[in-house]
C-alpha positions in Angstrom: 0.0 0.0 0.0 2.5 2.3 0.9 4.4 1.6 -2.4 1.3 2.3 -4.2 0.6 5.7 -2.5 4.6 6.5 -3.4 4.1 5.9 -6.9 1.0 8.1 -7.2 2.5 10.7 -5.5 5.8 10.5 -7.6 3.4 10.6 -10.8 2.2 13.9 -9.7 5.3 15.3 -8.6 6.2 14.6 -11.9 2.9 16.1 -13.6 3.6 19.0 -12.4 6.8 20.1 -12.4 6.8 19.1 -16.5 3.7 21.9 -16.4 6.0 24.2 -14.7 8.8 23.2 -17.2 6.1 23.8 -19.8 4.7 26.8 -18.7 8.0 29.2 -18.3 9.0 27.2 -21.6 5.6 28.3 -23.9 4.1 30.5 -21.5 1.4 30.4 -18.8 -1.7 30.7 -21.4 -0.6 28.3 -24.4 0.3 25.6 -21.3 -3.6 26.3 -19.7 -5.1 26.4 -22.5 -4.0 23.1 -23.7 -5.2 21.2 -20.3 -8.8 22.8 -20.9 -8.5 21.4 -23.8 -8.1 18.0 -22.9 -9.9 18.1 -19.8 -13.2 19.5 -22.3 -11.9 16.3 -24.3 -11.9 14.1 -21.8 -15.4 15.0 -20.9 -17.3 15.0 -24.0 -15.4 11.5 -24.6 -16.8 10.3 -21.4 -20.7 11.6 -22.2 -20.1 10.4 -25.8 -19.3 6.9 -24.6 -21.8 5.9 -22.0 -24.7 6.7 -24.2 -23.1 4.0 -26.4 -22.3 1.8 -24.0 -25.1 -0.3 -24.3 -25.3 -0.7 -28.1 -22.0 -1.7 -28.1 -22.2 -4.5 -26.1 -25.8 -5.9 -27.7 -23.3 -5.9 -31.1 -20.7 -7.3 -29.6 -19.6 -11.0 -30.9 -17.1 -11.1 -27.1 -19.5 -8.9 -24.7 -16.5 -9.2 -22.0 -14.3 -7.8 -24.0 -16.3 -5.2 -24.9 -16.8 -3.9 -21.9 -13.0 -3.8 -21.1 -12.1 -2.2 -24.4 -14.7 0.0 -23.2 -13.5 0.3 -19.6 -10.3 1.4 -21.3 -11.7 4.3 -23.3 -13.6 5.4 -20.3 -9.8 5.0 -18.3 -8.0 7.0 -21.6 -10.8 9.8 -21.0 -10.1 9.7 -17.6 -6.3 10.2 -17.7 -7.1 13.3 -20.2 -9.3 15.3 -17.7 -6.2 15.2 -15.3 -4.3 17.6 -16.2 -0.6 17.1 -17.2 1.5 15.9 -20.1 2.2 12.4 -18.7 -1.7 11.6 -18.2 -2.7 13.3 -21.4 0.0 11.4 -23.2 -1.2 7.9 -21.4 -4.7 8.4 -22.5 -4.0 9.8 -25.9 -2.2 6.5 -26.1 -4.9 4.1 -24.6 -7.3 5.9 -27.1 -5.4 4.1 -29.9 -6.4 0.3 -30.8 -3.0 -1.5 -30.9 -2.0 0.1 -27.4 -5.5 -0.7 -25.8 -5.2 -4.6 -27.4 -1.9 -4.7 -26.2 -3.3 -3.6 -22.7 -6.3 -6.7 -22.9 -3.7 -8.9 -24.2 -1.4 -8.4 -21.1 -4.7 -8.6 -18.5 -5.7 -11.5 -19.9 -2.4 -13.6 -19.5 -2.1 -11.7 -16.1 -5.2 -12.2 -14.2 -6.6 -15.8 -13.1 -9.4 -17.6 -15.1 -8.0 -16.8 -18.8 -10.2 -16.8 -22.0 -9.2 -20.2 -22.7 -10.6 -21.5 -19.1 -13.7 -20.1 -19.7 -14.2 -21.5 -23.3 -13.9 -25.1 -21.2 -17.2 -24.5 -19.4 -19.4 -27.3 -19.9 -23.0 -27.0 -21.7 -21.7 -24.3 -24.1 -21.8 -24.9 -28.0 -21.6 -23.3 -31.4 -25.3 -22.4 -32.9 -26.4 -22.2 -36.3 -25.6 -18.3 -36.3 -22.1 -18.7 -34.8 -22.9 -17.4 -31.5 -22.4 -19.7 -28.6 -25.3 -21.1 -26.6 -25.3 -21.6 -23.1 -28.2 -24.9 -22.5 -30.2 -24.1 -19.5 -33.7 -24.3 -18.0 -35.7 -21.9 -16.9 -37.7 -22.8 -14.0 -41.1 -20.5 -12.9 -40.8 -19.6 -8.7 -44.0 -19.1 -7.5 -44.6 -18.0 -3.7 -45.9 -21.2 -2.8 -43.0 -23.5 -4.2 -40.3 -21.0 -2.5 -42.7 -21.9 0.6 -41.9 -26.1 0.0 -39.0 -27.6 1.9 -37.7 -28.3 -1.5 -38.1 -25.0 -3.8 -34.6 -25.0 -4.5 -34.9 -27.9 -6.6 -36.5 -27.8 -10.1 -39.8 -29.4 -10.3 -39.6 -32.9 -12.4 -43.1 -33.7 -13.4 -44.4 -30.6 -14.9 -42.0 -29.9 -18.5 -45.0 -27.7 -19.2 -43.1 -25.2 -17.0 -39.7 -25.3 -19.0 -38.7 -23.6 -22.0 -38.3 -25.9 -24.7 -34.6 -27.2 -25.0 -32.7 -26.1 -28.4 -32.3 -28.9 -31.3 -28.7 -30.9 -31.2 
């Protein structure tokens, strides 16, 4: 933790003393002028994003990632508003694809339960369309059966209740 807290407060050090470099360098309105512009950026990036959030993952062949190429953009947006040359370079580079795949690539291989885990779980198949299918059944709850010692458990003798299972 402490490490952690060192390291952000390094990266602001840093942030500013380049603005102060920057500022006596260009002068004090080119230097302010160019972090209200990428904090306005920053912002309209973030507004223009969530409203597309959705849409994007109902498109989306791999919803999961997605959402963290999304995640990323949201992050890159993020890093823009703070102002500095360090952040604004970090999210002008997490804007561009190669950088942000680069970024999913290394997550994946970091964090536990990779891609190639999950494509192991049982029940899943290709469909007709491409997409995979997940076989399941959907049970209906009602207050009574959650009442029953046993409402946990699917009911066997009433299929009438089930949605009908996808063809082989």
């Amino acid at each position: 933790m402490r490490a952690i807290l060192a390291l952000i407060f390094f990266f602001f050090v840093v942030e500013i003393a380049l603005l102060v470099l920057l500022g006596i360098w260009l002068g004090l309105l080119p230097v302010l002028g160019a972090v209200l512009v990428s904090a306005a950026f920053g912002v309209i990036l973030i507004r223009g994003r969530a409203f597309g959030l959705l849409k994007t993952l109902r498109l989306a062949d791999d919803p999961a990632r997605a959402l963290a190429g999304e995640a990323l953009v949201l992050l890159a947006a993020l890093f823009l508003i703070i102002p500095g040359v360090v952040s604004d370079a970090v999210g002008l580079a997490l804007l561009t694809s190669p950088v942000r795949k680069g970024v999913l690539w290394g997550l994946t291989r970091a964090l536990p339960g990779s891609r190639r885990e999950f494509r192991k779980a049982e029940g899943r198949r290709q469909g007709s369309s491409g997409a995979i299918v997940i076989e399941g059944q959907c049970v209906e709850v009602t207050q009574a059966a959650q009442a029953a010692p046993d409402a946990g458990r699917a009911p066997e003798t009433e299929p009438e209740r089930f949605l009908p299972r996808p063809p082989h």
